[in-house]
C-alpha positions as CSV (number, residue, x, y, z in Angstrom):
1,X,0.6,7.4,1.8
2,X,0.5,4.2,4.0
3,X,-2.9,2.6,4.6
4,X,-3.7,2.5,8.6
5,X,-5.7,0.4,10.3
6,X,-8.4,2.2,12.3
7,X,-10.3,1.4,14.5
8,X,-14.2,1.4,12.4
9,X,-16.2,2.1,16.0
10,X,-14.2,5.3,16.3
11,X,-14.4,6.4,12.6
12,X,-17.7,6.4,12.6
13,X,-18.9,8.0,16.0
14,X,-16.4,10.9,15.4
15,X,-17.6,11.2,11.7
16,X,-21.4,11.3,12.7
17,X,-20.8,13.8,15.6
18,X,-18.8,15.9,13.0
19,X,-21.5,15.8,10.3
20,X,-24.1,16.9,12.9
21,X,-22.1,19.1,14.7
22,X,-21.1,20.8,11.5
23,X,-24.8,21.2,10.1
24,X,-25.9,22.7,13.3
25,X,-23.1,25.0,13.3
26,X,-23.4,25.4,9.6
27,X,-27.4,26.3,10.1
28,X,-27.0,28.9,12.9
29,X,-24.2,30.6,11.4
30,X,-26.1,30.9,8.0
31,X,-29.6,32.1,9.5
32,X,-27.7,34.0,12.6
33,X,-25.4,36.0,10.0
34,X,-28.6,37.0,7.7
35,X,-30.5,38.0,10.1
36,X,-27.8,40.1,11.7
37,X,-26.6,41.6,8.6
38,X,-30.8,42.3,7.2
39,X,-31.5,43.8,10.8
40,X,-27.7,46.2,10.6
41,X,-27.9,47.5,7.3
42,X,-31.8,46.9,5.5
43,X,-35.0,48.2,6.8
44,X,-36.4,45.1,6.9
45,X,-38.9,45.3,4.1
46,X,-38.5,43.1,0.7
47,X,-36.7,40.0,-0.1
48,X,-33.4,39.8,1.0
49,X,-32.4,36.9,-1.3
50,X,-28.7,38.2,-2.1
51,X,-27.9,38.7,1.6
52,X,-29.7,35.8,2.7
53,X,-27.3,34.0,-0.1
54,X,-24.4,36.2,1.3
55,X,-25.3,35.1,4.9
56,X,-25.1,31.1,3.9
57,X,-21.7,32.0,1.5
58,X,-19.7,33.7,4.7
59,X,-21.1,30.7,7.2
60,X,-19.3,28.0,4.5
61,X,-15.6,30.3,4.7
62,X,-16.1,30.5,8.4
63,X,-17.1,26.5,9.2
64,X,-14.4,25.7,6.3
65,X,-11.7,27.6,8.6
66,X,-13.0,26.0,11.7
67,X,-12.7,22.5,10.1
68,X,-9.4,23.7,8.4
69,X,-8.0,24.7,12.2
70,X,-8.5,21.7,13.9
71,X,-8.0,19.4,11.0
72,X,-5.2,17.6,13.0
73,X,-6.6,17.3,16.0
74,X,-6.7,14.0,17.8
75,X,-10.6,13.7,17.6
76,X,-10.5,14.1,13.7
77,X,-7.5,11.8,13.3
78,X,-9.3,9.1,11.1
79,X,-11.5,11.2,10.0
80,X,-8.6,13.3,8.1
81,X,-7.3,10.0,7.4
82,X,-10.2,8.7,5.6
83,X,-10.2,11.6,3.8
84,X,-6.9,12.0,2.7
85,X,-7.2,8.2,1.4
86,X,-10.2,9.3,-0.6
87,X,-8.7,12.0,-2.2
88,X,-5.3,9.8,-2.9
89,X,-7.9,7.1,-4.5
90,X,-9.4,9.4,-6.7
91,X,-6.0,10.2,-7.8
92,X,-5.6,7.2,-8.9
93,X,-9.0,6.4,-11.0
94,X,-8.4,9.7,-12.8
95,X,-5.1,7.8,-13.9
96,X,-6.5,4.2,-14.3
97,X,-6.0,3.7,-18.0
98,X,-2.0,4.3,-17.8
99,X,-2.3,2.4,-14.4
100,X,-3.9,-0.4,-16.3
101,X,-1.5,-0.6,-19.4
102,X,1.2,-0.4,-17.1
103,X,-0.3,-3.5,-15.8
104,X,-0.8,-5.0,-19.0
105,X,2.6,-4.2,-19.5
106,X,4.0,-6.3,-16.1
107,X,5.4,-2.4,-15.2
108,X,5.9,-3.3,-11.3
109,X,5.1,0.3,-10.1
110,X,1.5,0.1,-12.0
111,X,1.4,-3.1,-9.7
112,X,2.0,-1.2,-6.7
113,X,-0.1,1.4,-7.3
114,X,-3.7,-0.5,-8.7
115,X,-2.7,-2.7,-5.3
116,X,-3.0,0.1,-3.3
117,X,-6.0,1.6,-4.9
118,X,-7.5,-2.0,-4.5
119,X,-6.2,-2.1,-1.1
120,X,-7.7,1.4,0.1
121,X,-11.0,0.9,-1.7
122,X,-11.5,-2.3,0.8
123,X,-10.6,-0.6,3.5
124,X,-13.2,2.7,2.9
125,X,-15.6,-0.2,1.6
126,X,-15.4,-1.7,5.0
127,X,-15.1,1.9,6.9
128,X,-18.6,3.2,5.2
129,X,-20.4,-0.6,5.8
130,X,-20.3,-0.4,1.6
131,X,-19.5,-4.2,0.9
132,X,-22.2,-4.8,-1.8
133,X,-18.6,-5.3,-4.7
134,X,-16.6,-6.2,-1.9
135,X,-16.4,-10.4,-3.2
136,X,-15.3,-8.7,-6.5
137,X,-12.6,-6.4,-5.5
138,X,-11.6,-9.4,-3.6
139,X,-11.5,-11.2,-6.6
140,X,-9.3,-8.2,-8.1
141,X,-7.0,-8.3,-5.4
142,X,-6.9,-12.0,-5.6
143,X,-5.7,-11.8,-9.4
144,X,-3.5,-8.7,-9.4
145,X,-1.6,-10.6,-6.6
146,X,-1.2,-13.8,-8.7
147,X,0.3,-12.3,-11.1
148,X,2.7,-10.0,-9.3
149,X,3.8,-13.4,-7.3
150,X,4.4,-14.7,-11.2
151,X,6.6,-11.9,-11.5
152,X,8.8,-12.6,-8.7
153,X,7.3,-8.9,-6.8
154,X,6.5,-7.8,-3.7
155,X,3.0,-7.6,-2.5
156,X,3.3,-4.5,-0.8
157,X,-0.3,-2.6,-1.4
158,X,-0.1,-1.0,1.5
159,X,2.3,2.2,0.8
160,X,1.6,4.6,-2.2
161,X,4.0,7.2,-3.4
162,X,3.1,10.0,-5.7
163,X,5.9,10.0,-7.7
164,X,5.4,6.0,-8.5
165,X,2.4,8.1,-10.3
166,X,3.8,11.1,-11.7
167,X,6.8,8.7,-13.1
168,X,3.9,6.4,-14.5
169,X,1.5,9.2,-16.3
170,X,4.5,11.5,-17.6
């Protein structure tokens, strides 16, 4: 993965049209869909929990398949973006004690990697207007690339590959 820069004005209009325009969608499908399928095949009378609950269950498969279909269209391009670094990032913590003792260890690819996480966090920080530990994963950043520069490496925390991970936690 390679970190992009985006453009934060964008991000966020898109992202707040697609949260609202998914509820709404989301809301009419589920209440549209009970009501259709209580007035088709019940007489109306009783509680209709279990269809109601079926109702909301088939309006999630079909707004999940709308989102799925379009997922790389040009409106949803940082969108998809911010959400595939997300998902990459929480790759990463789920691996952050070998990532660390590869650190400890001077391993250069555990370098690369906990720069990138550090890197990618700082840019969804800024994204989602969350800077309330930005000074101290500055101060991360700051420290990780000291020490690579001791090292004689590359600070390159902008490009991620999986299998610098796989080859790290195997």
């Amino acid at each position: 993965m390679q970190l992009k820069s985006i453009n934060k004005q964008r991000y966020r209009e898109h992202l707040n049209k697609v949260i609202v325009g998914t509820i709404a969608i989301f809301a009419t499908l589920s209440l549209g869909l009970s009501t259709l399928i209580i007035q088709l095949f019940t007489d109306g009378e009783g509680t209709h929990f279990w269809i109601n609950l079926g109702g909301v269950v088939l309006a999630m498969i079909i707004v999940w398949q709308i989102l799925k279909a379009y997922q790389n269209h040009d409106y949803l391009t940082e969108i998809k973006y911010v959400w595939d670094l997300k998902q990459t990032l929480n790759l990463i913590t789920r691996a952050h004690k070998k990532i660390q003792a590869g650190v400890d260890n001077n391993n250069p690819s555990a370098m690369r990697i906990l720069l990138f996480s550090y890197k990618g966090s700082q840019q969804v920080y800024q994204l989602d207007d969350n800077t309330i530990t930005m000074s101290e994963l500055n101060q991360k950043i700051a420290a990780l690339e000291e020490k690579m520069t001791a090292l004689n490496l590359p600070i390159e925390g902008d490009v991620f590959q999986h299998e610098w991970l796989e080859n790290l936690t195997s």
